[in-house]
N, CA and C atoms as an extended XYZ file, in Angstrom:
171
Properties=species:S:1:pos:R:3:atomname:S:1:resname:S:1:resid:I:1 pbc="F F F"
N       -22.501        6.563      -31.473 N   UNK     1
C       -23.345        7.530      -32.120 CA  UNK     1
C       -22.505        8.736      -32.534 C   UNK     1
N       -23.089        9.209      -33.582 N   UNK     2
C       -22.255       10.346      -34.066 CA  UNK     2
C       -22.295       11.288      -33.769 C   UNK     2
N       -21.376       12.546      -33.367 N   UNK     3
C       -21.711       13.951      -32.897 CA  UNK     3
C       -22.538       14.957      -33.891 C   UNK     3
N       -22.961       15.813      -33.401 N   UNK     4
C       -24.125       16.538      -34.157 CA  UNK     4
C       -22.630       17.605      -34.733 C   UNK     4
N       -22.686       18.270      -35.956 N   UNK     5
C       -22.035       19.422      -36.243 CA  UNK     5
C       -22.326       20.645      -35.620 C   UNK     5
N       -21.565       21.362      -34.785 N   UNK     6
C       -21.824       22.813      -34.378 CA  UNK     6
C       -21.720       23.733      -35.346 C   UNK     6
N       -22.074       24.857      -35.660 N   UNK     7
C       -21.861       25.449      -36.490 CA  UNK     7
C       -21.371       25.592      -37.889 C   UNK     7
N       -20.274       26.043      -38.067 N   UNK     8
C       -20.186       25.658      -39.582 CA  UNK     8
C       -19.013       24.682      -40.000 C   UNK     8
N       -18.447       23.936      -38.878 N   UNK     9
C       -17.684       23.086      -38.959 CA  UNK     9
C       -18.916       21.764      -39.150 C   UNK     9
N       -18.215       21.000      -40.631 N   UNK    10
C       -18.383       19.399      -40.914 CA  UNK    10
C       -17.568       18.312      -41.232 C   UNK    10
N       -18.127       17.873      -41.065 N   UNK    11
C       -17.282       16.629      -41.256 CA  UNK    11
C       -16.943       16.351      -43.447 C   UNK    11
N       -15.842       15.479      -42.848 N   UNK    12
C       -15.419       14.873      -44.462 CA  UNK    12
C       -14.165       14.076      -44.499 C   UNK    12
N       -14.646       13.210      -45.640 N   UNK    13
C       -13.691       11.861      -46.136 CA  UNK    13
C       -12.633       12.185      -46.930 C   UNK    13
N       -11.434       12.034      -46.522 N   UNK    14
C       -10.187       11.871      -47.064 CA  UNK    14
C        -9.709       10.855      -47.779 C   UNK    14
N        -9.819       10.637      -49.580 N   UNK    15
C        -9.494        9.529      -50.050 CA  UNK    15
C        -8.035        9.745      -50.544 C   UNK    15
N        -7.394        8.555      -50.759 N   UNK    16
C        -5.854        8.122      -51.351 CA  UNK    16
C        -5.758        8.648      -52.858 C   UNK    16
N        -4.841        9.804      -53.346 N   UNK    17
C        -5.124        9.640      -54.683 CA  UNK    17
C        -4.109        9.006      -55.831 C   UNK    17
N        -3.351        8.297      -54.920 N   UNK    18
C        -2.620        7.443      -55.388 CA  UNK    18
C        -3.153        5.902      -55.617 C   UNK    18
N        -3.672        5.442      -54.710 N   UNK    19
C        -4.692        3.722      -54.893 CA  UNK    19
C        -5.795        4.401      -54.282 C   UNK    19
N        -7.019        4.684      -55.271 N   UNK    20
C        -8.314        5.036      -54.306 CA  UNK    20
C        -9.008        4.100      -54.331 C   UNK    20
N        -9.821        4.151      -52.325 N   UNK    21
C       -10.412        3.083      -51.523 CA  UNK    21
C        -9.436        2.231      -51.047 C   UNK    21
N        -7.693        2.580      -51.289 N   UNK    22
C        -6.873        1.676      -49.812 CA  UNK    22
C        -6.583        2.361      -48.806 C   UNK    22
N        -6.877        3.972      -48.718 N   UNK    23
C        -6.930        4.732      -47.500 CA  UNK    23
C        -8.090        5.698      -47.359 C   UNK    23
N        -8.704        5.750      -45.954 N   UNK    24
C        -9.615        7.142      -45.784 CA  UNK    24
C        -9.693        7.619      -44.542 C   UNK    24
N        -9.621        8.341      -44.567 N   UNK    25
C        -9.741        9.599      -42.857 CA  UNK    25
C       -11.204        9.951      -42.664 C   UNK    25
N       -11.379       10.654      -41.771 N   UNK    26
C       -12.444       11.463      -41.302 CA  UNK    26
C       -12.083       12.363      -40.584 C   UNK    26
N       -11.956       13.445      -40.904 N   UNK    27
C       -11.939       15.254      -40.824 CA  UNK    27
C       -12.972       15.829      -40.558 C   UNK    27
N       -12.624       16.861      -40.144 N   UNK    28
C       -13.448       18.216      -40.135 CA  UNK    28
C       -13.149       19.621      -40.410 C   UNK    28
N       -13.693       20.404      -41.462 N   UNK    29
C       -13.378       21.448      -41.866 CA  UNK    29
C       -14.470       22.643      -41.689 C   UNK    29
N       -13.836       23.845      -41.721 N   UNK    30
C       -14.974       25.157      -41.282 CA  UNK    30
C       -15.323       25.023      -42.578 C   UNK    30
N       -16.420       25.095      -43.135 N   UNK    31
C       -16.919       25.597      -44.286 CA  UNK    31
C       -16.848       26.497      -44.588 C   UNK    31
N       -16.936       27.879      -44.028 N   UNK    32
C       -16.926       29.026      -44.184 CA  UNK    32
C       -15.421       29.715      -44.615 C   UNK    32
N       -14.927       29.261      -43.635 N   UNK    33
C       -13.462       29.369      -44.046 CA  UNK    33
C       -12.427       28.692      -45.465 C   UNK    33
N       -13.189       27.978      -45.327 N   UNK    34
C       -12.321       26.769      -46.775 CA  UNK    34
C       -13.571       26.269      -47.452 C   UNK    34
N       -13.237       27.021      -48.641 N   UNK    35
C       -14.715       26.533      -49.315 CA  UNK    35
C       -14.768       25.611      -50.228 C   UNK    35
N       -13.151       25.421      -50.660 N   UNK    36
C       -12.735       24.679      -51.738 CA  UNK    36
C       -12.626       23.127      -51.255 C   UNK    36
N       -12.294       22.573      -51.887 N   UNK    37
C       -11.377       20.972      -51.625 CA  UNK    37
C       -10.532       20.869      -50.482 C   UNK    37
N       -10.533       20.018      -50.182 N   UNK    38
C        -9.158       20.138      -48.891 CA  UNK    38
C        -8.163       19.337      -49.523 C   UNK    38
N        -6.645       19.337      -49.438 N   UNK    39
C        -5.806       18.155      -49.785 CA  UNK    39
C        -5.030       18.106      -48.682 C   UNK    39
N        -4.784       17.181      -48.085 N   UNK    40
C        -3.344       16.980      -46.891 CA  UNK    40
C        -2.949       15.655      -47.027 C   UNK    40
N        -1.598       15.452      -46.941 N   UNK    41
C        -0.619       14.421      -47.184 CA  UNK    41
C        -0.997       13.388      -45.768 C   UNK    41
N        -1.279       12.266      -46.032 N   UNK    42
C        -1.682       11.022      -45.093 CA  UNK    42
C        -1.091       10.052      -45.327 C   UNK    42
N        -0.419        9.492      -44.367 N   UNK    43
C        -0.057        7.938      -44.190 CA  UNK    43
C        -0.811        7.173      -44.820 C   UNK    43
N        -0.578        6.468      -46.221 N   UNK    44
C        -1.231        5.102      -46.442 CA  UNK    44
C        -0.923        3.884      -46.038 C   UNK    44
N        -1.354        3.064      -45.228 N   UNK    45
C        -0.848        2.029      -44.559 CA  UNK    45
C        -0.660        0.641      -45.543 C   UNK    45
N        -1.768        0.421      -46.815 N   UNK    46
C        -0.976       -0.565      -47.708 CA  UNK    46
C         0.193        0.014      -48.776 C   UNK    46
N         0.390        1.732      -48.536 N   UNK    47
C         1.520        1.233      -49.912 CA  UNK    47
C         2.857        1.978      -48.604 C   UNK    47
N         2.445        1.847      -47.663 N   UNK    48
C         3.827        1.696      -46.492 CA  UNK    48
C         4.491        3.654      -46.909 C   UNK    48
N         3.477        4.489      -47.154 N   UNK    49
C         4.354        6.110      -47.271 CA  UNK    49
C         3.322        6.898      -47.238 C   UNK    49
N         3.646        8.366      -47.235 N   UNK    50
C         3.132        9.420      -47.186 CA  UNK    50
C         2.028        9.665      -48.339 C   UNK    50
N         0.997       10.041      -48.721 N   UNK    51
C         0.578       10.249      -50.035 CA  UNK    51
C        -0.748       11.332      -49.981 C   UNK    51
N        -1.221       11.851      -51.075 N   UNK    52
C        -1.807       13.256      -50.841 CA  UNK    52
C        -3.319       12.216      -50.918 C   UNK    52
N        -4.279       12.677      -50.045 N   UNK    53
C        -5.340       12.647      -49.549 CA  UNK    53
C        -6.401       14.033      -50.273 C   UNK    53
N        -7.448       13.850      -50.557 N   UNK    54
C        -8.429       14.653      -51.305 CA  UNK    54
C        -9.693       14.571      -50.623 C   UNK    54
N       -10.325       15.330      -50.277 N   UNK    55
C       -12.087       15.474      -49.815 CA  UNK    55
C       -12.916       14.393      -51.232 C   UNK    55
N       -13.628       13.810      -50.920 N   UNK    56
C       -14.584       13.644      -51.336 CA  UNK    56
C       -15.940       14.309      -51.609 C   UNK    56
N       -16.746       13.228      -52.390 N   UNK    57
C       -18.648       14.329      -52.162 CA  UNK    57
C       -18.807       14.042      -51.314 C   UNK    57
């Protein structure tokens, strides 16, 4: 079962924007604090390297 969000921290999907739908995460970001997009560099495991990761809707 899934945890409830406390405050203004939520959850969110990290897609590949190099092959999108061969990698995704699940994060959590303050809303309040970062209101924009998130991007952070993630391991893609089919293309074997590092590659930049994007929030989704």
């Amino acid at each position: 079962m899934a945890k409830k969000a406390k405050g203004n921290r939520i959850q969110v999907i990290l897609d590949c924007t190099e092959k999108p739908g061969s990698s995704r995460y699940v994060t959590t970001k303050n809303r309040r604090t970062t209101t924009g997009r998130i991007e952070l560099r993630k391991y893609n495991a089919s293309l074997r390297k590092h590659t930049v990761h994007k929030e989704t809707k």
